[in-house]
N, C-alpha and C positions, 0 to 999 in steps of 0.2 A: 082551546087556543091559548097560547103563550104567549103572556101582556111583556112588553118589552120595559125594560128598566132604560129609566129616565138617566141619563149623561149630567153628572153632578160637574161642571166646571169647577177648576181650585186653583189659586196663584198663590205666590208666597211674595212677601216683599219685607218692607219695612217702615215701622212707625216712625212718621215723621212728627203729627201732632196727635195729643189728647186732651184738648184743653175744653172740646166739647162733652157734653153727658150722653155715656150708654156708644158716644162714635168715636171713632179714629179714624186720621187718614191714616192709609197706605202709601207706601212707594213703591212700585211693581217695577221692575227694569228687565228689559231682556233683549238680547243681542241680537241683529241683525246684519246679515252680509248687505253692502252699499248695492244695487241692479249695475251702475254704470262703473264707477271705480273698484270695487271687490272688498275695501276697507270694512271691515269689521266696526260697528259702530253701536252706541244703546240709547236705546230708546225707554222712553220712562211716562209711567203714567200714573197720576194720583186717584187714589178711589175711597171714597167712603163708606167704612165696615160699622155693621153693628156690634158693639162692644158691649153684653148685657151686661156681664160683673165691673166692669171699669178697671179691669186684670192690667190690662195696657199700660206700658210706661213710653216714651222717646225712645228710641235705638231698637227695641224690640223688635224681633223676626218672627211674623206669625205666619199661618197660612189661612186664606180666606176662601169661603165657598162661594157662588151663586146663587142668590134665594130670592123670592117675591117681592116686588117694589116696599121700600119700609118709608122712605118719605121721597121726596123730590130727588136726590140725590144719594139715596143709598137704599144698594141693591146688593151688595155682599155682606157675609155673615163673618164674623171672627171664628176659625173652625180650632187651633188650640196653637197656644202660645211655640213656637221652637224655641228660642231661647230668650233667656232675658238680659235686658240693657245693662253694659256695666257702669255702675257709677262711680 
C-alpha cells in the first residue's frame, strides 16, 4: 500500500518584528478580489515563526512552513531566508 505524503503548507511574507528570542513575527499579505464590488483589495495577517538561529532582521522576506504547535501562538517554522533587509 502507498502511504500518502503529508501537504507541507508554506507562506512567504515579511519580518516585521524580532525583538523576541528564537520568534519572529511575520507579515503574510495576499490579494483578494471584493465578492460585492470586484476591487482588488489585501488582506494581511501576522503569524509567529520559529526562528532557531536568530538569522532574522526587520524588512526580511522569508518563507515559513507549517509544523506542530511550539507554544501558544506559534505554529510556523522559519523554512530559509529569501532576501535580506537593506540597511
Amino acid at each position: 500500500m502507498v502511504e500518502a505524503q503529508k501537504v507541507v503548507r508554506t507562506l512567504s511574507g515579511r519580518v516585521v518584528s524580532n525583538k523576541m528570542d528564537k520568534t519572529v513575527t511575520v507579515l503574510v499579505e495576499r490579494k483578494v478580489k471584493h465578492p460585492l464590488i470586484g476591487k482588488v483589495m489585501v488582506k494581511s495577517n501576522k503569524v509567529h515563526a520559529h526562528d532557531a538561529e536568530n538569522a532574522c532582521n526587520e524588512g526580511d522576506l522569508v518563507t515559513i512552513s507549517e509544523s506542530r504547535p511550539l507554544s501558544k501562538t506559534k505554529n510556523w517554522v522559519v523554512s530559509n531566508v529569501v532576501t535580506k533587509a537593506k540597511v
